[in-house]
N, C-alpha and C positions, 0 to 999 in steps of 0.2 A: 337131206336138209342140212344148211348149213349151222354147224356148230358155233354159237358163240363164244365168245374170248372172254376169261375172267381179267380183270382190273387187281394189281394188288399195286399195294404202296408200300415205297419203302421211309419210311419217316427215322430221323436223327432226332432222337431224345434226351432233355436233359431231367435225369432221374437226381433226386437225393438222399443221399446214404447215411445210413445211421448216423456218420460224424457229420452231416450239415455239407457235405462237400458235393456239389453238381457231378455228379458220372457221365458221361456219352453213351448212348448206346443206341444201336440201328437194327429196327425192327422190320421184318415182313409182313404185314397186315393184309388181312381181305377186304377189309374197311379200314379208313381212319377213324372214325369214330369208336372204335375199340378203345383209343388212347383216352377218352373220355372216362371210362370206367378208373382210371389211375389220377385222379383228382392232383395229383403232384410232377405229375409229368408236364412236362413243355417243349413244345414241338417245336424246334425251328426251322427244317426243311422236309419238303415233302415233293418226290417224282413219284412217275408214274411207270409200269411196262407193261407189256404182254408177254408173259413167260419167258422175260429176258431181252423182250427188245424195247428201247425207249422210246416211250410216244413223246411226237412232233413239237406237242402244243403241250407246255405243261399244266397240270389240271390245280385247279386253286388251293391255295392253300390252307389247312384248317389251323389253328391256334388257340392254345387254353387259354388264359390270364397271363399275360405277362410280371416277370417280376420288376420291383419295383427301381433297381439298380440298374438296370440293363435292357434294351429294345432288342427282340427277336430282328436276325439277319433279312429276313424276308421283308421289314418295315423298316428296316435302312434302307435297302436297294428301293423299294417303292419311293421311299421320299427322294434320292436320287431322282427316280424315270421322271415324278413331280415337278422335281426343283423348289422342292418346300421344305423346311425342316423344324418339324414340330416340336413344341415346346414340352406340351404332352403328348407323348406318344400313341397314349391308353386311347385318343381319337380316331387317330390315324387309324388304328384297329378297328373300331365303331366301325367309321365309318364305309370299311372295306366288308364289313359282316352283313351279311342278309339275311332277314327273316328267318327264312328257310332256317339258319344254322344257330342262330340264337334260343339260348334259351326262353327268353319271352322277347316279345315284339318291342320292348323296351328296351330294351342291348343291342338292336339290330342298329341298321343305318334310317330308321321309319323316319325319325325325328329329324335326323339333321337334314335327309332329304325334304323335309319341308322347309326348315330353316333356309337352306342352302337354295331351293328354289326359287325363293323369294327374292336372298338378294343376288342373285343372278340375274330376275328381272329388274332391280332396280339398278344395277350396275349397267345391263344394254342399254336400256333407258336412257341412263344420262349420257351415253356414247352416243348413243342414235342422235340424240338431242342438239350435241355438242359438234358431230361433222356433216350431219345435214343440216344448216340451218336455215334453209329454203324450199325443204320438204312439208308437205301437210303432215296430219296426224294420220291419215290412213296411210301414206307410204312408209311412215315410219311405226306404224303396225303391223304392215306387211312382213316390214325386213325383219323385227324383233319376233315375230314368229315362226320365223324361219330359225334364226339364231338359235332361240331355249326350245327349238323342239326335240322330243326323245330321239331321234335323229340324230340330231349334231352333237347332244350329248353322247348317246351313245360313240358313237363315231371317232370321237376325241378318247375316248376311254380304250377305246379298239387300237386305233394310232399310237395309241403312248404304251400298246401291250402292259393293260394294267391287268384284264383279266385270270392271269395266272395268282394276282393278288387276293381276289376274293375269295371272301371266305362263306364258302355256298354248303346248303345242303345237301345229303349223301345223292338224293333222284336229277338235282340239278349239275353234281359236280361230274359227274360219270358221261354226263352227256357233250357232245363235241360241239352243240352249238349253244353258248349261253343267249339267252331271250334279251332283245334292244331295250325293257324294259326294266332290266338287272343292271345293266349297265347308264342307262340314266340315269337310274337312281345313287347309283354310285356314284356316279358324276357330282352330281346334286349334292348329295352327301359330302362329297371333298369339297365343295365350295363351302359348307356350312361348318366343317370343322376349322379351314384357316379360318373361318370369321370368328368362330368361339376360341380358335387358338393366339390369335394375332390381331381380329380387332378389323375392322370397315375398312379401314385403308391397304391392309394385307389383303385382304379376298378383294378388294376393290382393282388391285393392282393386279395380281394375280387372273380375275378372269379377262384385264385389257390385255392379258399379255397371251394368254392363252384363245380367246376366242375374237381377236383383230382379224385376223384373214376369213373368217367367217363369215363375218360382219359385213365385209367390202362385198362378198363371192353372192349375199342376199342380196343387197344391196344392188347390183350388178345385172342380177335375175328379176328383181321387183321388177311387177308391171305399174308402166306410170311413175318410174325414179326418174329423180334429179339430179341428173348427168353432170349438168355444173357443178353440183355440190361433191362429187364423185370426184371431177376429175383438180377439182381445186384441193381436195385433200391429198390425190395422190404425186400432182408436182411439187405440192408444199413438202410430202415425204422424200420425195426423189429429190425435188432441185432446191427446196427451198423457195420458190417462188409460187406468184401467184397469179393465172391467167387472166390475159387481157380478152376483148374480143371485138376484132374487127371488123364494119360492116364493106364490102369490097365492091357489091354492083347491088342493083335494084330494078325491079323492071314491072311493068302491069301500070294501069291507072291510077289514081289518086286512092280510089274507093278502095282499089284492090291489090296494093303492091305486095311483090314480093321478094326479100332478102335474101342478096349472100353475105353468110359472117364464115368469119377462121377463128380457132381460139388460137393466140398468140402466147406464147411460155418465154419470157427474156424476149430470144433475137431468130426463136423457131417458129414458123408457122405453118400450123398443124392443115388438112385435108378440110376445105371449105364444105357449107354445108346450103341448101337452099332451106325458108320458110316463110308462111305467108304474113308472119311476123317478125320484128326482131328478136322477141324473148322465142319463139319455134324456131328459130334457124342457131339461136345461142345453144340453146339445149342440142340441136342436132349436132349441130359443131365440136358443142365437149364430147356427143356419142365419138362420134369419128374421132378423136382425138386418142381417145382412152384405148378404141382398136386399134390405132397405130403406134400408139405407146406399148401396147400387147400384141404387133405385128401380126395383126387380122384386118382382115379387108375391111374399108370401110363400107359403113353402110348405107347412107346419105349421103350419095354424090350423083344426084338424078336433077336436073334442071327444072324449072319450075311448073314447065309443057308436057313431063314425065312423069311427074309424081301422082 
């Protein structure tokens, strides 16, 4: 039977010596949690190996109390990967702790991940609101569920390799895959500390900056989106402008016709589309459009005898 591998850590401590002066010292533990029993101890780096060799991924990091002069190295660099830089630090910590490692459910990130949930919804909200504005309300339910699902949080917190930041407990931290759910929440949590750090318009700014390409990538995927409204937001990004749309032939009976439109950008005219109305041949037009602008075939270009 295969022998399993012991986990030790090696943790850099700053100790305090009778004269009030911080020491370094670098411990081998079999747990971090040992460092716990030294109430004056403060950790601020922590790897991991196996009897000498270092693992890949490094495993999260645990932290006592910060003092109050000074931010542990490990939540500088976080606020780096972020691009946020917190006023209070003592948050930032919050809200990288999870249950698991707290000592009550009240020190964890429980709280601001509700906080933070919230206005995450109401941040997509006013974005959905603001670039679709020829969407109903169930398309723009669709795509916002997509957006704050554990999912895309999680995802984002993956992406930005924040994981090695959390500060998990001893069953969760040993483990190689941390659960989507640990990580949403953490998510959610960092949204809720800039808002208590910095105020509506910091976390307001912060999640358009961070979860824009999300948004479109839902959006994109919705069944039943408004491709117009898609594709006028993405030449307004790229060119500045704003599409026209041309209707180019017509054909069928009075009761029954059917249109060709192009959407037109300036002096370009994008991959025509057929419908058995104007407003279905507009809509198809911006589809094609948007796949030629992302040099994919389009997908509406079947005559009116074809479709």
């Amino acid at each position: 039977m295969r022998r399993k591998s012991q986990v030790f850590f090696l943790l850099t401590l700053i100790l305090d010596d009778p004269g009030g002066n911080p020491v370094s010292r670098t411990d081998l533990l079999s747990s971090p949690f040992q460092i716990l029993e030294n109430p004056d101890c403060r950790v601020l780096r922590a790897s991991s190996f196996w009897f000498g060799e270092i693992v890949s991924r490094p495993l999260p990091i645990l932290m006592t109390e910060l003092p109050e002069d000074s931010i542990a190295e490990p939540l500088v660099t976080a606020e780096g990967i972020l691009r946020y830089s917190f006023h209070d630090p003592a948050l930032l910590q919050t809200c990288l702790t999870h249950a698991s490692a707290a000592r009550t459910r009240l020190e964890s990130n429980e709280r601001l991940e509700f906080l933070g949930d919230a206005i995450l919804g109401a941040v997509v909200c006013e974005m959905l609101f603001e670039l679709f504005p020829e969407s109903s309300e169930g398309e723009l339910t669709r795509i916002k569920s997509v957006v704050v699902s554990r999912t895309t949080c999680a995802r984002i917190v993956h992406q930005m390799d924040l994981e090695q930041f959390l500060i998990l407990g001893k069953g969760i931290s040993t483990n190689s895959h941390i659960p989507t759910s640990i990580l949403a929440t953490a998510f959610e949590a960092i949204i809720g500390a800039i808002y208590l750090d910095g105020g509506y318009p910091a976390a307001r700014d912060y999640i358009r900056w961070i979860i824009a390409d999300d948004v479109y990538r839902a959006a994109e995927s919705a069944v039943g989106v408004n491709y117009k409204s898609l594709f006028q937001q993405k030449t307004q990004r790229l060119f500045g402008e704003t599409p026209v749309y041309q209707v180019l032939d017509e054909c069928g009976p009075d009761h029954s016709k059917c249109f060709q439109v192009s959407a037109v950008v300036g002096t370009h005219v994008y991959s025509p589309a057929w419908g058995a109305s104007k407003k279905i041949a507009e809509q198809r037009a911006a589809h094609n459009a948007l796949c030629e602008l992302d040099g994919n075939p389009v997908p509406n270009d079947l005559p009116p005898t074809e479709e």
